[in-house]
ZAFI-47767 format. One record per residue (C-alpha): x, z, y; residue number from 1. Coordinates in nm, 2 decimals, m for minus. Layout:
<site><px>X</px><pz>Z</pz><py>Y</py><pos>NUM</pos></site>
...
END
This chain:
<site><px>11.60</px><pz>9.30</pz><py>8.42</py><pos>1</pos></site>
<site><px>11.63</px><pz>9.13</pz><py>8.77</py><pos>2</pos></site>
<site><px>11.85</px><pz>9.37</pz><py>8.94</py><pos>3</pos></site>
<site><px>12.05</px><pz>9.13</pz><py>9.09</py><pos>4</pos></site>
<site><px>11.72</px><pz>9.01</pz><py>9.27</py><pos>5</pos></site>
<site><px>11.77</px><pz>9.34</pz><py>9.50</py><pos>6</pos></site>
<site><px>12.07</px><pz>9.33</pz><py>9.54</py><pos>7</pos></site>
<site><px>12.14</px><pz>8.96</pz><py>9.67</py><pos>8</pos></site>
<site><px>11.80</px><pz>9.01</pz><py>9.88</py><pos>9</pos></site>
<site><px>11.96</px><pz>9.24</pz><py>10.07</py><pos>10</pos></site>
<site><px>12.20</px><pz>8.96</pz><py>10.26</py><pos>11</pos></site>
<site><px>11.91</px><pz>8.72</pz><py>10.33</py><pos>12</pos></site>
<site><px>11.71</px><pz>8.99</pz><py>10.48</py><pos>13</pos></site>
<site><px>11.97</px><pz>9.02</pz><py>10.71</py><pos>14</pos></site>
<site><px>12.03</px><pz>8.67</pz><py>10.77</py><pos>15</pos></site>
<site><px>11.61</px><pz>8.64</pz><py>10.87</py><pos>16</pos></site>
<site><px>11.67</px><pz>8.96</pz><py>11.08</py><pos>17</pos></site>
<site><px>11.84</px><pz>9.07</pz><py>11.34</py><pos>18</pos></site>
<site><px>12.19</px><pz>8.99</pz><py>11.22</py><pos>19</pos></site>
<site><px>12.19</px><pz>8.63</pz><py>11.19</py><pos>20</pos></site>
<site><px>12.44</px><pz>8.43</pz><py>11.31</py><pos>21</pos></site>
<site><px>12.32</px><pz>8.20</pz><py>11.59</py><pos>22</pos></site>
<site><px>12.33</px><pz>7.94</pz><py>11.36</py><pos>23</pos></site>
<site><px>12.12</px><pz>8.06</pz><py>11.08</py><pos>24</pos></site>
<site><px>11.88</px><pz>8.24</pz><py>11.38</py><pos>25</pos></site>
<site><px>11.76</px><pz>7.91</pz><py>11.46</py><pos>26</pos></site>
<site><px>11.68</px><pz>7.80</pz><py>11.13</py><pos>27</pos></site>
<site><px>11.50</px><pz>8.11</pz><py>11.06</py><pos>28</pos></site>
<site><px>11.33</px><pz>8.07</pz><py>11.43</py><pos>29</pos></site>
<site><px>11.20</px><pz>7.68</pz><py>11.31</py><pos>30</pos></site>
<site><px>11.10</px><pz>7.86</pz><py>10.98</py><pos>31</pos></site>
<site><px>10.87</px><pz>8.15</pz><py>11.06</py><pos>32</pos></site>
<site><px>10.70</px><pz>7.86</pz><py>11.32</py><pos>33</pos></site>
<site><px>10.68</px><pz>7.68</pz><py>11.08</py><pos>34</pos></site>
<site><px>10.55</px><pz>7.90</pz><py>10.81</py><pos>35</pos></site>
<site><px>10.28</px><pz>8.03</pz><py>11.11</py><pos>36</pos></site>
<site><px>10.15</px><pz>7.71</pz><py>11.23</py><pos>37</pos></site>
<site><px>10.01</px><pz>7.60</pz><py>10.81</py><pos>38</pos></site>
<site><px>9.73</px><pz>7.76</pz><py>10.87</py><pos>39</pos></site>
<site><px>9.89</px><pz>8.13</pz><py>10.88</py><pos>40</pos></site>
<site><px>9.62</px><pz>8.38</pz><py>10.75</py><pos>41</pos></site>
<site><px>9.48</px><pz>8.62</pz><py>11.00</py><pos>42</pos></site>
<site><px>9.60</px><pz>8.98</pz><py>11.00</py><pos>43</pos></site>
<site><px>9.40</px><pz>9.26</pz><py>11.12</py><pos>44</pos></site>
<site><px>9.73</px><pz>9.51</pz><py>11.12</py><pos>45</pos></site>
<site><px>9.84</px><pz>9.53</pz><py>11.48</py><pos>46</pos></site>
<site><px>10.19</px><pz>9.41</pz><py>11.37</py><pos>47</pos></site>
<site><px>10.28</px><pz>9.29</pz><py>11.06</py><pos>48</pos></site>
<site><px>10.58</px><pz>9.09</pz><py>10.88</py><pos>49</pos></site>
<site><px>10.65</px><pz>8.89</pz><py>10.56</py><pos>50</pos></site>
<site><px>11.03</px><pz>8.78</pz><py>10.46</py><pos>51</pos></site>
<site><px>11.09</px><pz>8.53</pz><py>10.16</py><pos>52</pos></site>
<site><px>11.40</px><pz>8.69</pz><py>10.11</py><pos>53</pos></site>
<site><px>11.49</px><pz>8.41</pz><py>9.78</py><pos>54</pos></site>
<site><px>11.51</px><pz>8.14</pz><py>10.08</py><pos>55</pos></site>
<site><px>11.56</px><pz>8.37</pz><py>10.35</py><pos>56</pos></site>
<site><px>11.31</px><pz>8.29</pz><py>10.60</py><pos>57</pos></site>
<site><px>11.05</px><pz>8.45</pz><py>10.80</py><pos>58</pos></site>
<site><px>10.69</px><pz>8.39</pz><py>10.67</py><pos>59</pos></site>
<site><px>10.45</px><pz>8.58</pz><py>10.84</py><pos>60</pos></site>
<site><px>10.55</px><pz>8.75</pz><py>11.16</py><pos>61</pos></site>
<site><px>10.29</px><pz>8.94</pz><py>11.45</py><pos>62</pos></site>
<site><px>10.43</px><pz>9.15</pz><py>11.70</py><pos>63</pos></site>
<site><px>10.74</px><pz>9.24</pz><py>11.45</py><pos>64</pos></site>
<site><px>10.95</px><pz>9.35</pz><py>11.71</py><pos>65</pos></site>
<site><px>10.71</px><pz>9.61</pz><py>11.89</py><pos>66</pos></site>
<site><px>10.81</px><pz>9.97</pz><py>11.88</py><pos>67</pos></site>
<site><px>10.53</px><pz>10.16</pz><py>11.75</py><pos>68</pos></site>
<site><px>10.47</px><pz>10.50</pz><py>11.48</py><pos>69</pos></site>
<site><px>10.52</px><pz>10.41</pz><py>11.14</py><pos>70</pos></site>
<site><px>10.35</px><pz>10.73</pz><py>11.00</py><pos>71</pos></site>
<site><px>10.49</px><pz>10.84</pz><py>10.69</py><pos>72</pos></site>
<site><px>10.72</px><pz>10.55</pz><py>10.62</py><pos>73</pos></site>
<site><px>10.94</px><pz>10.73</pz><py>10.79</py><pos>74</pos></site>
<site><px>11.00</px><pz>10.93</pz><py>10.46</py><pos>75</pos></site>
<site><px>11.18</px><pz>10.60</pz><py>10.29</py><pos>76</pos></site>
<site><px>11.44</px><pz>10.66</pz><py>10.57</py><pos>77</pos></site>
<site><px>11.48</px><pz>11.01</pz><py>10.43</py><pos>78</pos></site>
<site><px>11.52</px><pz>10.90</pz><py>10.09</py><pos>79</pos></site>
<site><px>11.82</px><pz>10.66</pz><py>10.15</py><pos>80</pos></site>
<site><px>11.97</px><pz>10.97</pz><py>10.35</py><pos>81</pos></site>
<site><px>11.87</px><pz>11.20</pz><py>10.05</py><pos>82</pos></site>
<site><px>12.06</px><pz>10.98</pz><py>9.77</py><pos>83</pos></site>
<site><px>12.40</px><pz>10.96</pz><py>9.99</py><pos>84</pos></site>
<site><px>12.38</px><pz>11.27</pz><py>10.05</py><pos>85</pos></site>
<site><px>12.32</px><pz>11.47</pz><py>9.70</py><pos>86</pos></site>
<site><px>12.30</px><pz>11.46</pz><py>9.33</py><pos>87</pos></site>
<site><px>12.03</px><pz>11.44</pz><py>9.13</py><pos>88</pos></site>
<site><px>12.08</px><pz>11.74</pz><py>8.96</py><pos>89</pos></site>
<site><px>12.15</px><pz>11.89</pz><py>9.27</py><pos>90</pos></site>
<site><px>11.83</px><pz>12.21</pz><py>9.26</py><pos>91</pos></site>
<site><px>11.68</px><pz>12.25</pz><py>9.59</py><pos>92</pos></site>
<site><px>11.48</px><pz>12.58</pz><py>9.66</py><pos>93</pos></site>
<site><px>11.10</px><pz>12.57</pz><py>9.81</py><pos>94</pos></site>
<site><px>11.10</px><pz>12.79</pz><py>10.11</py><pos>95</pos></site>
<site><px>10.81</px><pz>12.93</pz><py>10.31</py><pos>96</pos></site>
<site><px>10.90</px><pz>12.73</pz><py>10.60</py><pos>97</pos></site>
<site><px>10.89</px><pz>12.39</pz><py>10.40</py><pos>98</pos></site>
<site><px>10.54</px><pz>12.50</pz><py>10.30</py><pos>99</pos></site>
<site><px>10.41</px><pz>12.63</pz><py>10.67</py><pos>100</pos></site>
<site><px>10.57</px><pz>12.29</pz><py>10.80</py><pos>101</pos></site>
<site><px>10.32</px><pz>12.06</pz><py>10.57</py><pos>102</pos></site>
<site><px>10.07</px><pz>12.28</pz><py>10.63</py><pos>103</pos></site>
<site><px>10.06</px><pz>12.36</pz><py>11.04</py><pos>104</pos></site>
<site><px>10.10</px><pz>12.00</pz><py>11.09</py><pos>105</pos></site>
<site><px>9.80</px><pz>11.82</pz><py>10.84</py><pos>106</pos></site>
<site><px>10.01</px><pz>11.68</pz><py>10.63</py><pos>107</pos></site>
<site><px>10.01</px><pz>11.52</pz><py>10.28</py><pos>108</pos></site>
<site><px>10.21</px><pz>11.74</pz><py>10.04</py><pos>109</pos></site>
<site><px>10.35</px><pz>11.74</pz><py>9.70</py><pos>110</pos></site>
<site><px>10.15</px><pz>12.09</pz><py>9.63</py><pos>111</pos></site>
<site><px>10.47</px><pz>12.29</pz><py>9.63</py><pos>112</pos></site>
<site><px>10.50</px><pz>12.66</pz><py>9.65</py><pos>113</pos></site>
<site><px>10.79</px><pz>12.85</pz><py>9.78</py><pos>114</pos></site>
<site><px>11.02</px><pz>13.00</pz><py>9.57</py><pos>115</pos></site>
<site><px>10.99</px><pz>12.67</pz><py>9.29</py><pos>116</pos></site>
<site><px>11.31</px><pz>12.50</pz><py>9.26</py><pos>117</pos></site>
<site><px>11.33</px><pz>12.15</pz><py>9.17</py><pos>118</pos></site>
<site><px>11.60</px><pz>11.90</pz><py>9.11</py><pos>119</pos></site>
<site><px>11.68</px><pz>11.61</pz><py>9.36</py><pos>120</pos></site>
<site><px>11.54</px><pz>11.39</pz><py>9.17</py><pos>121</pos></site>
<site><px>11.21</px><pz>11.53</pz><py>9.13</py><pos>122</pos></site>
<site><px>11.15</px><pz>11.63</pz><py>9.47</py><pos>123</pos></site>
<site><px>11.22</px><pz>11.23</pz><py>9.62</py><pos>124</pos></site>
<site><px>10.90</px><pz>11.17</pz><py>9.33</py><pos>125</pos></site>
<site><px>10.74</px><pz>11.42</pz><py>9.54</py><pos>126</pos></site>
<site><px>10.87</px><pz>11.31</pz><py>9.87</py><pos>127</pos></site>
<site><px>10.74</px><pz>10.89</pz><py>9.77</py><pos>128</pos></site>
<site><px>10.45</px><pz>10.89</pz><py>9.55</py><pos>129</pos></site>
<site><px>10.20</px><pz>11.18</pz><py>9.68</py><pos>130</pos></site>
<site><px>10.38</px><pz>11.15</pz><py>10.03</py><pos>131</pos></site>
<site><px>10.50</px><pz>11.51</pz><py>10.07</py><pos>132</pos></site>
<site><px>10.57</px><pz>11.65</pz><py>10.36</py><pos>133</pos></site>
<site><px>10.67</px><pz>11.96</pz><py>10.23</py><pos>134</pos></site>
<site><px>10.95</px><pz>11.78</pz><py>9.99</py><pos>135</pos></site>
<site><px>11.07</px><pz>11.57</pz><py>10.30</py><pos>136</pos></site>
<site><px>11.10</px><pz>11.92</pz><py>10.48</py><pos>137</pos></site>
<site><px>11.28</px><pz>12.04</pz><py>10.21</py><pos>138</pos></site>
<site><px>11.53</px><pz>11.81</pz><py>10.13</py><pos>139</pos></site>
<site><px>11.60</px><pz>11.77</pz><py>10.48</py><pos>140</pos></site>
<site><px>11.68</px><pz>12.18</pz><py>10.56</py><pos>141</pos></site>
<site><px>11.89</px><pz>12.14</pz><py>10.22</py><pos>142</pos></site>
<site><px>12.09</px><pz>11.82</pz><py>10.35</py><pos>143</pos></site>
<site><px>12.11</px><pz>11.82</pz><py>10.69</py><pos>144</pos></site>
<site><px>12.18</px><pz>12.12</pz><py>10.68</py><pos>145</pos></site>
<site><px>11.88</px><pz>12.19</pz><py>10.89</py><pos>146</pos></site>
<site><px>11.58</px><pz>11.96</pz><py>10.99</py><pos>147</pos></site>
<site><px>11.78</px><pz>11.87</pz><py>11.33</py><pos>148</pos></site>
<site><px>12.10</px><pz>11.77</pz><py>11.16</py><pos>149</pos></site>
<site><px>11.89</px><pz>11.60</pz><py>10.90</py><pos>150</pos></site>
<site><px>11.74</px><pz>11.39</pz><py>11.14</py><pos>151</pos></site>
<site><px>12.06</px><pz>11.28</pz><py>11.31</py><pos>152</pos></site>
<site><px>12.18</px><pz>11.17</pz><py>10.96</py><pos>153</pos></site>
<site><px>11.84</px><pz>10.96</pz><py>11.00</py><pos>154</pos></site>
<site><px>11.95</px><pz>10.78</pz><py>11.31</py><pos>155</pos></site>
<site><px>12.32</px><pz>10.74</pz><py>11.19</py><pos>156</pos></site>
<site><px>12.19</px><pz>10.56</pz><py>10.91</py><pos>157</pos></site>
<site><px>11.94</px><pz>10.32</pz><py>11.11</py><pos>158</pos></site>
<site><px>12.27</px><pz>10.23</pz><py>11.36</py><pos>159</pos></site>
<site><px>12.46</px><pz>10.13</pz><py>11.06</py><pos>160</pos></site>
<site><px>12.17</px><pz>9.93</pz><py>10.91</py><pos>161</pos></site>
<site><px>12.12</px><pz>9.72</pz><py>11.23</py><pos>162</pos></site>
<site><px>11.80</px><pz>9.89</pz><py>11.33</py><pos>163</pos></site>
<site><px>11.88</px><pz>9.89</pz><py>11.71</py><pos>164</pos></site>
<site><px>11.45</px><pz>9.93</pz><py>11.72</py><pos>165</pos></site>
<site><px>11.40</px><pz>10.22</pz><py>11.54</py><pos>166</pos></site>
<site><px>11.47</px><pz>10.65</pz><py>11.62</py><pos>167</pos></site>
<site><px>11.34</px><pz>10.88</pz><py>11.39</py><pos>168</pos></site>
<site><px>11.26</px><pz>11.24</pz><py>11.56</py><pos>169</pos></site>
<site><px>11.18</px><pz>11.40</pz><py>11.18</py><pos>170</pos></site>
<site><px>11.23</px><pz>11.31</pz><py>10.85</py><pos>171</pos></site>
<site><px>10.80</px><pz>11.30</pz><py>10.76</py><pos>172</pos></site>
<site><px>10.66</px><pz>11.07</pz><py>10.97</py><pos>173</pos></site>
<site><px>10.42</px><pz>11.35</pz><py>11.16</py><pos>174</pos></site>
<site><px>10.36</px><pz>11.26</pz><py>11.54</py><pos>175</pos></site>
<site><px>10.59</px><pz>11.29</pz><py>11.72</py><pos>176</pos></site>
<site><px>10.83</px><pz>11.01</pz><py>11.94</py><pos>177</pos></site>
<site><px>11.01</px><pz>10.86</pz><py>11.71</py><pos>178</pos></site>
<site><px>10.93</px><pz>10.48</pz><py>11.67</py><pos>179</pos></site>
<site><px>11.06</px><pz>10.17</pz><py>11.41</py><pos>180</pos></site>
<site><px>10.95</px><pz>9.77</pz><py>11.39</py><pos>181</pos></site>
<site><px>10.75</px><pz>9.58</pz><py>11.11</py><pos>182</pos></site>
<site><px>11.11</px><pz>9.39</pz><py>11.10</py><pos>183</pos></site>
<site><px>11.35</px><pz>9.69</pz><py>11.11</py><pos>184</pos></site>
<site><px>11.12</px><pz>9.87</pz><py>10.90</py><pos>185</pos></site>
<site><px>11.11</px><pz>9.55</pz><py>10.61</py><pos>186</pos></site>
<site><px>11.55</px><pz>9.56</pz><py>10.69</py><pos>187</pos></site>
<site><px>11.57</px><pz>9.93</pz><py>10.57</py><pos>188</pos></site>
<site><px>11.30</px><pz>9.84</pz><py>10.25</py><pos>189</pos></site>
<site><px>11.54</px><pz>9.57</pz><py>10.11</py><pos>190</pos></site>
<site><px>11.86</px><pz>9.85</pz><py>10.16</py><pos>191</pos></site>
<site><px>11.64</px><pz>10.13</pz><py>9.99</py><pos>192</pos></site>
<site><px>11.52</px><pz>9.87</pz><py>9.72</py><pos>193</pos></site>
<site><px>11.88</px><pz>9.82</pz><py>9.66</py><pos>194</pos></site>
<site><px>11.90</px><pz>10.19</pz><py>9.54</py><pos>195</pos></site>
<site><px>11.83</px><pz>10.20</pz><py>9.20</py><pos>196</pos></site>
<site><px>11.70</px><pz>10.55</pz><py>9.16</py><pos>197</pos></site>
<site><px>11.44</px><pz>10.46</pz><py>9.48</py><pos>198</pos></site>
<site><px>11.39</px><pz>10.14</pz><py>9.33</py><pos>199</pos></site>
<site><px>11.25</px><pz>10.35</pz><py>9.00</py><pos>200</pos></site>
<site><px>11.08</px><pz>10.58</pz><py>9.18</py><pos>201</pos></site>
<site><px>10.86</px><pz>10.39</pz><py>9.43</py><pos>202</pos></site>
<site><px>10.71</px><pz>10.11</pz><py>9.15</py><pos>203</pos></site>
<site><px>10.62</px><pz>10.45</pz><py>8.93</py><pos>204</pos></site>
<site><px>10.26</px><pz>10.50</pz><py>8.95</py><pos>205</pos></site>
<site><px>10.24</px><pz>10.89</pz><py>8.79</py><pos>206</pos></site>
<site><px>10.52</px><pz>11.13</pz><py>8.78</py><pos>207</pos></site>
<site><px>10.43</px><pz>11.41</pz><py>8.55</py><pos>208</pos></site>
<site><px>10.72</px><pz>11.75</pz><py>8.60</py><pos>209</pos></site>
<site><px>10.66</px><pz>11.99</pz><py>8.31</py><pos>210</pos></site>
<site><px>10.63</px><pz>12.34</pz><py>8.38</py><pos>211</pos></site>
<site><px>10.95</px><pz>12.57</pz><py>8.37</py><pos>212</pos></site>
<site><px>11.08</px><pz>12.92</pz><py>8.41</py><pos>213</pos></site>
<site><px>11.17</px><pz>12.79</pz><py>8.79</py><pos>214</pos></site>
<site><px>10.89</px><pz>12.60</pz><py>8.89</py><pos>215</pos></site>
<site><px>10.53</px><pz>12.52</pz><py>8.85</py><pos>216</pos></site>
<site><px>10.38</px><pz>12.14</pz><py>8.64</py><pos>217</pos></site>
<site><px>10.33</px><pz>11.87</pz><py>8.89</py><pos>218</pos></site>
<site><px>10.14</px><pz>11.58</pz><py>8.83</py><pos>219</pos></site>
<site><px>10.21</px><pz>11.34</pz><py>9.16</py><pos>220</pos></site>
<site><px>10.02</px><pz>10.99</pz><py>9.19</py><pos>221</pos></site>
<site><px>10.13</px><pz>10.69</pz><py>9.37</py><pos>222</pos></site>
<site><px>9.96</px><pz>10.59</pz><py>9.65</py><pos>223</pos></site>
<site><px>10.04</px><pz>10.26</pz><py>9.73</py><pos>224</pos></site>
<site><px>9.78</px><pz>10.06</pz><py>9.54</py><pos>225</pos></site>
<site><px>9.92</px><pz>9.81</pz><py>9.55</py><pos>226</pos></site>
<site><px>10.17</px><pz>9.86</pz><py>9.22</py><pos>227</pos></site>
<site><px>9.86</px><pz>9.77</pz><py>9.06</py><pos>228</pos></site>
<site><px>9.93</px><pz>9.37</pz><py>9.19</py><pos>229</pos></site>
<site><px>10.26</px><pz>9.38</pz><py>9.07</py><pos>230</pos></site>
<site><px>10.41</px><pz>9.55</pz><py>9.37</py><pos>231</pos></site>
<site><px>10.75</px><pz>9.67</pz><py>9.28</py><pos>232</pos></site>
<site><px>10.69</px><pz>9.96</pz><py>9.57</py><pos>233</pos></site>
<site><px>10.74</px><pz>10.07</pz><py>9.84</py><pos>234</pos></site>
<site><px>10.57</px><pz>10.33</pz><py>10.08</py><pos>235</pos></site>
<site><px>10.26</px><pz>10.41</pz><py>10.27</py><pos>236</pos></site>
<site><px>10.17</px><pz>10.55</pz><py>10.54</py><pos>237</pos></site>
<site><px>9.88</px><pz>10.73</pz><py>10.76</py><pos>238</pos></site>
<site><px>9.86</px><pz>10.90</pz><py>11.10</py><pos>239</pos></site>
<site><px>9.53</px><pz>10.87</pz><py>11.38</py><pos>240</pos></site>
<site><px>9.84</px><pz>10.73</pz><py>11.62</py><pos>241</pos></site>
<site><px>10.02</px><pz>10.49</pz><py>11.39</py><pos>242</pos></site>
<site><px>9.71</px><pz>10.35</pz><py>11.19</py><pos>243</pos></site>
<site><px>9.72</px><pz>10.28</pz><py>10.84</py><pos>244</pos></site>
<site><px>10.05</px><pz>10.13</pz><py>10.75</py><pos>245</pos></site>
<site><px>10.21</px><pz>9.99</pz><py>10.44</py><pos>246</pos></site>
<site><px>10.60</px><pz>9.89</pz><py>10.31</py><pos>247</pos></site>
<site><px>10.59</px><pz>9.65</pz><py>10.07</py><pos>248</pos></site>
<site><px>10.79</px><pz>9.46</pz><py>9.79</py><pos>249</pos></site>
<site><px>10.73</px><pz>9.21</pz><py>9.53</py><pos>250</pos></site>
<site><px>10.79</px><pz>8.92</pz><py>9.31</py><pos>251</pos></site>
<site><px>10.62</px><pz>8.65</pz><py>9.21</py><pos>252</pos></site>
<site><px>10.65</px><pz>8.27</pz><py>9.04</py><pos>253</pos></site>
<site><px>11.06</px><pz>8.32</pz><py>9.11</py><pos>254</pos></site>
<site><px>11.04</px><pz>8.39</pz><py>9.46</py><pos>255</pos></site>
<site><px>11.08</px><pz>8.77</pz><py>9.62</py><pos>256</pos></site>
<site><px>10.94</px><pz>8.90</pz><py>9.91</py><pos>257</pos></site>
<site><px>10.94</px><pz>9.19</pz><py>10.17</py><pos>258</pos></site>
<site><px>10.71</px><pz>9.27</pz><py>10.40</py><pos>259</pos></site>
<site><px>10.54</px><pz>9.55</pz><py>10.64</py><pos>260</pos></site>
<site><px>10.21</px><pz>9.63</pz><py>10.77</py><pos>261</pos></site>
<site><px>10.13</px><pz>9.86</pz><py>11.07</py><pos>262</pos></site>
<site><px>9.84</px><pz>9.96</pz><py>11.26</py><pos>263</pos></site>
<site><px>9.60</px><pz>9.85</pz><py>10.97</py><pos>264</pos></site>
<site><px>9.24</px><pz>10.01</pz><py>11.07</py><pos>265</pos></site>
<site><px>9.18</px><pz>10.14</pz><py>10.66</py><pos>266</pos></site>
<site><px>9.30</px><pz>10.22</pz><py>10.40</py><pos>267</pos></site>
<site><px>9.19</px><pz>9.92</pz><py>10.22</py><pos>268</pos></site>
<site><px>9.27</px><pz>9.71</pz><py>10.47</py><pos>269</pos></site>
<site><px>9.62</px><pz>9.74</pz><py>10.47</py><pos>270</pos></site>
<site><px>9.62</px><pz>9.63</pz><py>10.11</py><pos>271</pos></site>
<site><px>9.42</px><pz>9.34</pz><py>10.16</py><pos>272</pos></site>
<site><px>9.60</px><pz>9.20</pz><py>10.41</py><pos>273</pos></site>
<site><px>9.95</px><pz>9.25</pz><py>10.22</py><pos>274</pos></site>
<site><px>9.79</px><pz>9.06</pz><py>9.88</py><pos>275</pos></site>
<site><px>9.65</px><pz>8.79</pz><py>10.12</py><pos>276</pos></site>
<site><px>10.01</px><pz>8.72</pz><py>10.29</py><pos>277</pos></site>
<site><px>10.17</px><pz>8.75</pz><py>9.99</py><pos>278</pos></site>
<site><px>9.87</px><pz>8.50</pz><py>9.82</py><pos>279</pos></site>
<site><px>9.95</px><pz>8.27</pz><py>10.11</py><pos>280</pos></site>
<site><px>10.35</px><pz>8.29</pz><py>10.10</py><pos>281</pos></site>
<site><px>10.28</px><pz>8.19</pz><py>9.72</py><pos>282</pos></site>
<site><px>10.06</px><pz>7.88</pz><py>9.79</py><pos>283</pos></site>
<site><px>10.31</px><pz>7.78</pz><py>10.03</py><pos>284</pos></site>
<site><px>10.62</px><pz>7.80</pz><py>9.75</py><pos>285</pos></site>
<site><px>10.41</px><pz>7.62</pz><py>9.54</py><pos>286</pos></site>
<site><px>10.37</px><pz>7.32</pz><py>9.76</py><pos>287</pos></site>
<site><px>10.74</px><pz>7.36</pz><py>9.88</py><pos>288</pos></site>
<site><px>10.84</px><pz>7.32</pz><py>9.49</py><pos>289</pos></site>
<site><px>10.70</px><pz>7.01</pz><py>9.46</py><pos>290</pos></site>
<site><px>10.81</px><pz>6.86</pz><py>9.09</py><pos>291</pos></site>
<site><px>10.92</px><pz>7.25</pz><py>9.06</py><pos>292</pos></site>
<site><px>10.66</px><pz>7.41</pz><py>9.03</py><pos>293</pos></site>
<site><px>10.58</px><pz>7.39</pz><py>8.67</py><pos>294</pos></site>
<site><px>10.57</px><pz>7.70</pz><py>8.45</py><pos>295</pos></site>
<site><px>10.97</px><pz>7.79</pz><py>8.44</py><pos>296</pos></site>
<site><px>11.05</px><pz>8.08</pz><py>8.64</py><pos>297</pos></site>
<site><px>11.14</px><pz>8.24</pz><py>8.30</py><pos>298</pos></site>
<site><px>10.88</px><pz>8.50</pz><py>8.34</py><pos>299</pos></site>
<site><px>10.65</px><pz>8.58</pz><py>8.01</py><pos>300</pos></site>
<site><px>10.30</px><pz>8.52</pz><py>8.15</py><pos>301</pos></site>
<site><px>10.18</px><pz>8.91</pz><py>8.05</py><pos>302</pos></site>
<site><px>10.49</px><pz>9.04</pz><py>8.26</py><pos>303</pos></site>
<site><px>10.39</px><pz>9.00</pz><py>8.56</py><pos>304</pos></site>
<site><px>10.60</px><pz>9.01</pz><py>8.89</py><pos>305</pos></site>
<site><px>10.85</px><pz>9.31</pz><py>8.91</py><pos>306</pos></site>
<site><px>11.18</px><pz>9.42</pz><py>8.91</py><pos>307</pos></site>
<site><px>11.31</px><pz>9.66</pz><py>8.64</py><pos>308</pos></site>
<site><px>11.62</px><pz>9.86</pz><py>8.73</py><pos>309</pos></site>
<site><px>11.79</px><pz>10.14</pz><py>8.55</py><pos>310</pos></site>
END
């Protein structure tokens, strides 16, 4: 319905990021000031970042540019590797290893079992919504080939993307030293966003998979909670060393925005503070509208904000 919201958002992310021209840096410099000094909300998350990516500026911004763990975020990087890499109908086989790797290391899974083979496009439902490390494993053995190769593909993609803070060292988001930004990772949500396929995935709150003669019935729930604000995705994330940690997208009175927690201390936290900068990014658009801010952003009240893409 508003496809062409993700897709132009893409460019003004950029322009807020680290790719602006000198001149457009500056503006965004005066706006995130700006935006921080009207009473900005206080943020629990060690860093955190908010982009207006309708006006392209900066509205919340703490530490954005700090190289930390990003836990399982990591995974939407895996994703955008995943869909230039294969077809959907593309059937990957569940191996032992994929299973042991989840397994050994604490991970979330998606509850596979080797010897199941699933399409592509069921295992990036199981890779995004019930955060699977054994999917991630096995998409990456399948399309690096290898974990190793995988994971360069990772890096290659954050170089071409502008991430020049960001090195992935797997493609689940388990400890290890691999590191991102709130900013590069909010950057790489607006280029996944402009995927369709993730697009569709990441706002899907339940992905039920029938059983067949080649695999078992899944059921796989999505954990970011925040879908059930409006959220049109994107990922979360938990490890002891990155904190609690939450990608984020939505849309709302016209206006769309972007934006990243990390370090969060709970689970509910890091919702909380998402829907309170996103309530205060609002307020502010409101009171920037001035005589526009009557009822005609063309949205039916019982809608509510989102993006629907094919």
């Amino acid at each position: 319905m508003r496809n062409g919201v993700l897709i132009a958002l893409a460019a003004a992310l950029v322009t807020a990021g680290t790719a602006a021209a000198p001149a457009q840096a500056a503006k965004t410099a005066q706006a995130t000031q700006t935006a921080q000094a009207a009473q900005a909300p206080p943020v629990t998350a060690r860093e955190a970042y908010l982009v207006d990516t309708t006006q392209g500026t900066v509205q919340f911004a703490k530490r954005e540019t700090r190289r930390v763990p990003i836990a399982s975020l990591t995974k939407v990087m895996t994703a955008y590797v995943v869909r230039r890499q294969a077809r959907l109908n593309d059937v990957v086989t569940v191996t032992a290893a994929d299973i042991r790797h989840a397994t050994a290391g604490g991970a979330t899974t998606a509850g596979l079992r080797a010897g199941e083979r699933l399409t592509v496009r069921d295992l990036l439902y199981g890779l995004l919504l019930p955060s699977g490390a054994d999917a991630a494993h096995a998409l990456a053995e399948r399309y690096g080939p290898g974990t190793a190769k995988f994971v360069a593909k990772m890096n290659a993609a954050a170089r071409a993307l502008g991430l020049r803070d960001t090195r992935y060292a797997n493609p689940d988001g388990l400890p290890s030293k691999g590191y991102s930004t709130a900013r590069d990772q909010a950057t790489l949500a607006v280029a996944a966003l402009r995927d369709p396929v993730i697009a569709s995935v990441a706002r899907t709150p339940k992905r039920v998979v029938g059983k067949s003669a080649v695999h078992r019935a899944h059921v796989w729930r999505n954990t970011n909670d925040l879908l059930d604000d409006g959220a049109v995705g994107l990922k979360t994330g938990f490890t002891s060393q990155a904190g609690y940690c939450l990608s984020f997208a939505a849309v709302q009175d016209g206006h769309t925005y972007v934006g990243v927690v990390l370090g969060e201390r709970s689970d509910k936290a890091r919702f909380a503070t998402a829907r309170k900068l996103l309530d205060r990014a609002g307020r502010d658009a409101g009171q920037n509208a001035g005589q526009d801010t009557g009822d005609d952003t063309g949205e039916s009240p019982g809608e509510g904000p989102g993006v629907t893409l094919p």
